[in-house]
MDTraj code that builds the backbone (N, CA, C; nanometers):
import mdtraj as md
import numpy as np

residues = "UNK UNK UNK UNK UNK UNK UNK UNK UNK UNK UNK UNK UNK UNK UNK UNK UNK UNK UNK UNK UNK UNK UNK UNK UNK UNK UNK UNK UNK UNK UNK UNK UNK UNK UNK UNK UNK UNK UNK UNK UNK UNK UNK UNK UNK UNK UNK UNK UNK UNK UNK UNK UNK UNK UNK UNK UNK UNK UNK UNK UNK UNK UNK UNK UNK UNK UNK UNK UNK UNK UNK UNK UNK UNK UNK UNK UNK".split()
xyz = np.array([
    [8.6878, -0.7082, -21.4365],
    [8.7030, -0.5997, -21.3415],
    [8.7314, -0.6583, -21.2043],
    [8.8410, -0.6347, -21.1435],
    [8.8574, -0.6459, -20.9870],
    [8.8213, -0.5517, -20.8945],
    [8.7616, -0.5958, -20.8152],
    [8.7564, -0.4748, -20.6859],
    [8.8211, -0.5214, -20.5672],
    [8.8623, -0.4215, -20.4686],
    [8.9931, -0.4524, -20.3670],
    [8.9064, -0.3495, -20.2664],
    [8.8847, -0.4541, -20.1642],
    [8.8165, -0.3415, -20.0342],
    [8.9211, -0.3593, -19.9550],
    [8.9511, -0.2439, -19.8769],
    [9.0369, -0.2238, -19.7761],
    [8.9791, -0.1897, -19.6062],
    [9.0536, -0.1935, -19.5159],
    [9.0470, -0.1768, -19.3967],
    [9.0202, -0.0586, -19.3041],
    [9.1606, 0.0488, -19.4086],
    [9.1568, 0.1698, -19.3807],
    [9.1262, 0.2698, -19.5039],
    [9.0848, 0.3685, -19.5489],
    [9.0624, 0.4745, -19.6226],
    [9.2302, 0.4619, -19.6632],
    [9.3121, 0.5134, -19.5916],
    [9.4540, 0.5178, -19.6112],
    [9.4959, 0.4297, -19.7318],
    [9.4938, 0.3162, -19.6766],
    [9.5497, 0.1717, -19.7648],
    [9.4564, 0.1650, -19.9139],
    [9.3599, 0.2433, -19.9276],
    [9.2962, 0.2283, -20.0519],
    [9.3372, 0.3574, -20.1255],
    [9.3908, 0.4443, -20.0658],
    [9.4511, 0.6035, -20.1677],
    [9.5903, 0.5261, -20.1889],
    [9.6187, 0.4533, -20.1363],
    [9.7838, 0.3858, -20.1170],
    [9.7943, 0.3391, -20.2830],
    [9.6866, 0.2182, -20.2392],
    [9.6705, 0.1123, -20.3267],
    [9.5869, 0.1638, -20.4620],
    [9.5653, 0.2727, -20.4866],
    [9.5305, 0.2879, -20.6121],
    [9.6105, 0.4017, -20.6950],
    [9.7360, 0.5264, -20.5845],
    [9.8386, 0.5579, -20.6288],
    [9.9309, 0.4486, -20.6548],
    [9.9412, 0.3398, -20.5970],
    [10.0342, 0.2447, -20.6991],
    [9.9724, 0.1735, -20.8066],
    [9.8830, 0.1685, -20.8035],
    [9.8121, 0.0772, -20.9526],
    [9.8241, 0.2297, -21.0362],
    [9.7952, 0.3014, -21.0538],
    [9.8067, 0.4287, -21.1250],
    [9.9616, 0.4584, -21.1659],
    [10.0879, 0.4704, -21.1247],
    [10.1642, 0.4904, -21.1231],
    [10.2275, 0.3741, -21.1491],
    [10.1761, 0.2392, -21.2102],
    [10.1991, 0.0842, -21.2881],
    [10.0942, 0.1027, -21.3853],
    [10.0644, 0.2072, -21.4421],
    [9.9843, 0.1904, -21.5720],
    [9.8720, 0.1102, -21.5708],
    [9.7856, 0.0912, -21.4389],
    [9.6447, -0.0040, -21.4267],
    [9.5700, 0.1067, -21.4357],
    [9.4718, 0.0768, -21.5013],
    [9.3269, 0.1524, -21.5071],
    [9.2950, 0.1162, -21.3926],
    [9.2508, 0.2451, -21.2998],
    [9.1661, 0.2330, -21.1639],
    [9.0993, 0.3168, -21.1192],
    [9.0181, 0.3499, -21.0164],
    [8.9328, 0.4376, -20.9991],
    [8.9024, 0.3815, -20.8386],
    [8.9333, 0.5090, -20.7406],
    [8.8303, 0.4780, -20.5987],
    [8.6906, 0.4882, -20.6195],
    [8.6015, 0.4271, -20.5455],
    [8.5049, 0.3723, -20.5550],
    [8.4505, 0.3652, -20.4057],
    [8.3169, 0.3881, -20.3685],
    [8.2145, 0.3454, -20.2970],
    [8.2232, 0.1847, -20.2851],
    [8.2375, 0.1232, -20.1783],
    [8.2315, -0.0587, -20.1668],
    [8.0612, -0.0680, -20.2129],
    [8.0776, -0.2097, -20.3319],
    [7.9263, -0.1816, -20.3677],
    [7.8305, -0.2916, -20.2006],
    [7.7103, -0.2511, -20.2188],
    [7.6603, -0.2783, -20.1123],
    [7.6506, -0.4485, -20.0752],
    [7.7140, -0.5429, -20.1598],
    [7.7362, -0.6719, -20.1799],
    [7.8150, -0.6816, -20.0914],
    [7.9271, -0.6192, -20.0819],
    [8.0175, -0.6306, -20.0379],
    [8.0521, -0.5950, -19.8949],
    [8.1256, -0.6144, -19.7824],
    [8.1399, -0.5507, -19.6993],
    [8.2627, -0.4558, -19.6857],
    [8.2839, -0.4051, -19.6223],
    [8.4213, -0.2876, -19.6199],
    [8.4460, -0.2268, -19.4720],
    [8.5571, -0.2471, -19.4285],
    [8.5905, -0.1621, -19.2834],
    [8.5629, -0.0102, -19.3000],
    [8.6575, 0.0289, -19.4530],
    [8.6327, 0.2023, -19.4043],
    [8.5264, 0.2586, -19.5653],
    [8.4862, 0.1452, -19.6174],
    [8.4155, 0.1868, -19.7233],
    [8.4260, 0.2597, -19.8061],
    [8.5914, 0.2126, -19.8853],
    [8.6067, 0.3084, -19.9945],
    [8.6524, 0.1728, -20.0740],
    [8.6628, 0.1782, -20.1805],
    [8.7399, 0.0603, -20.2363],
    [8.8117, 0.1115, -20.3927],
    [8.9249, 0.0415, -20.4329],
    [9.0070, 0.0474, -20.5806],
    [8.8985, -0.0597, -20.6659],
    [8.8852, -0.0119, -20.7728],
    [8.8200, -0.0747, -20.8537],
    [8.8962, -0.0646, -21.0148],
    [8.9446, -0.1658, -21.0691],
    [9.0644, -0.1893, -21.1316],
    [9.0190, -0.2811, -21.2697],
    [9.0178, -0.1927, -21.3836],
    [8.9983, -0.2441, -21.4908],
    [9.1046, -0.3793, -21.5752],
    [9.0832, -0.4704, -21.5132],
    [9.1751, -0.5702, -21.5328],
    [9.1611, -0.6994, -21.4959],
    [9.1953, -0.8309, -21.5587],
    [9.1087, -0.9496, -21.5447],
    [9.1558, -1.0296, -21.3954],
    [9.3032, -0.9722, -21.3865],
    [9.4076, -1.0142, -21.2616],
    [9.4816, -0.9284, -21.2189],
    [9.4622, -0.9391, -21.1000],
    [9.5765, -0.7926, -21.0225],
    [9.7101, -0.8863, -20.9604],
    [9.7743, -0.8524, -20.9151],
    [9.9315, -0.8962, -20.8438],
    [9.9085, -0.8231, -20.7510],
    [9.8875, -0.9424, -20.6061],
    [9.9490, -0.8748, -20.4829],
    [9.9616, -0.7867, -20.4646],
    [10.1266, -0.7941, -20.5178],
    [10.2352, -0.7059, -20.4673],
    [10.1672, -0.5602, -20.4619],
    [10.1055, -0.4956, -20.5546],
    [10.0582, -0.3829, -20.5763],
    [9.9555, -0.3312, -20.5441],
    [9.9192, -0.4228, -20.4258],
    [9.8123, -0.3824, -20.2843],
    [9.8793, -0.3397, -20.1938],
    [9.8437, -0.2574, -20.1017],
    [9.8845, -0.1991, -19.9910],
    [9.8589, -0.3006, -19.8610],
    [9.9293, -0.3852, -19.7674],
    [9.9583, -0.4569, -19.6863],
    [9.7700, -0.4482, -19.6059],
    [9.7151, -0.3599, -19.6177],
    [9.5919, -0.3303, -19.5268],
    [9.4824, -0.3628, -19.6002],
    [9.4727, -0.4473, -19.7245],
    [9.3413, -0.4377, -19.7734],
    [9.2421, -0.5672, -19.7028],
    [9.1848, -0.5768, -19.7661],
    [9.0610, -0.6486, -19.6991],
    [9.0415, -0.7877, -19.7992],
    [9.0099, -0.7510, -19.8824],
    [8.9734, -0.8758, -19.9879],
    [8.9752, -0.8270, -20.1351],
    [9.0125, -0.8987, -20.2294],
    [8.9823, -0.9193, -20.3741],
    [8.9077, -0.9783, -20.4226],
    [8.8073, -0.8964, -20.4902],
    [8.6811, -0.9527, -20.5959],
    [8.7173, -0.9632, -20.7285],
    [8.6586, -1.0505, -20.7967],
    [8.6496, -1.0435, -20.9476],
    [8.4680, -1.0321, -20.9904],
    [8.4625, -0.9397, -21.0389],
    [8.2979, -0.9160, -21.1053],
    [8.3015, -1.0391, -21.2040],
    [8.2142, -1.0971, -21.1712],
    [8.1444, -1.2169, -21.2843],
    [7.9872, -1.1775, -21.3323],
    [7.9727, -1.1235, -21.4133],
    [7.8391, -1.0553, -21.4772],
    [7.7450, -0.9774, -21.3483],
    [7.7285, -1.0299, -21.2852],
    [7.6419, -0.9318, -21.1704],
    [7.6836, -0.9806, -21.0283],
    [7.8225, -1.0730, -20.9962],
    [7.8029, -1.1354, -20.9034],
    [7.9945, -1.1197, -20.8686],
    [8.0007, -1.0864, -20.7431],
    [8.1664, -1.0791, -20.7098],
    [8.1880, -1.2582, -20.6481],
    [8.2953, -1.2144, -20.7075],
    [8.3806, -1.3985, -20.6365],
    [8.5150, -1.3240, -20.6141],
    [8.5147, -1.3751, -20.4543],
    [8.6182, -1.3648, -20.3654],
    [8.7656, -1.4590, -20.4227],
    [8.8550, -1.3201, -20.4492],
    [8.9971, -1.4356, -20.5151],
    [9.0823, -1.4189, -20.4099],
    [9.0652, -1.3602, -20.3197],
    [9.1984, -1.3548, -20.2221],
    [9.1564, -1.2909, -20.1117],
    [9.1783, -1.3015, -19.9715],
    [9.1375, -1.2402, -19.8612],
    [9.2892, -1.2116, -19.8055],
    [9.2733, -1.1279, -19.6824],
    [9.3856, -1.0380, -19.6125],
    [9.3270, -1.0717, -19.4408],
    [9.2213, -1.1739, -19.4096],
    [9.2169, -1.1340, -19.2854],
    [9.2643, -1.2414, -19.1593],
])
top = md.Topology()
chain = top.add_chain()
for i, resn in enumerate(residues, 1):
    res = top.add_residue(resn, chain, resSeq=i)
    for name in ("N", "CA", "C"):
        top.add_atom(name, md.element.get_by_symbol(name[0]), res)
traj = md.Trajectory(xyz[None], top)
């Protein structure tokens, strides 16, 4: 499972109408409290690896869930 926190509210309805509309299982989401978040919404994306490209230019960071614990795969800041 990946999770993708974003900056703005905006960039996370962005970024999960394009994972939706590329056939990714996703779901907006509450940033879990591990995590930090500018506008505290986040895509949460049933999938072992996401592509870039199919983030919205404003996100914040990419997690990968490892049993109870996120590891940071990519930052935006």
């Amino acid at each position: 499972m990946i999770v993708i926190t974003f900056f703005t509210h905006h960039s996370a309805q962005m970024t999960y109408k394009t994972l939706r509309s590329n056939s990714i299982s996703s779901k907006m989401a509450p940033v879990p409290r591990e995590l930090s978040s500018s506008c505290g919404s986040c895509v949460v994306a049933d999938v072992d690896e996401i592509d870039l490209k199919f983030l919205d230019e404003d996100y914040e960071a990419v997690y990968k869930l490892s049993g109870k614990s996120y590891i940071k795969i990519s930052s935006n800041e």
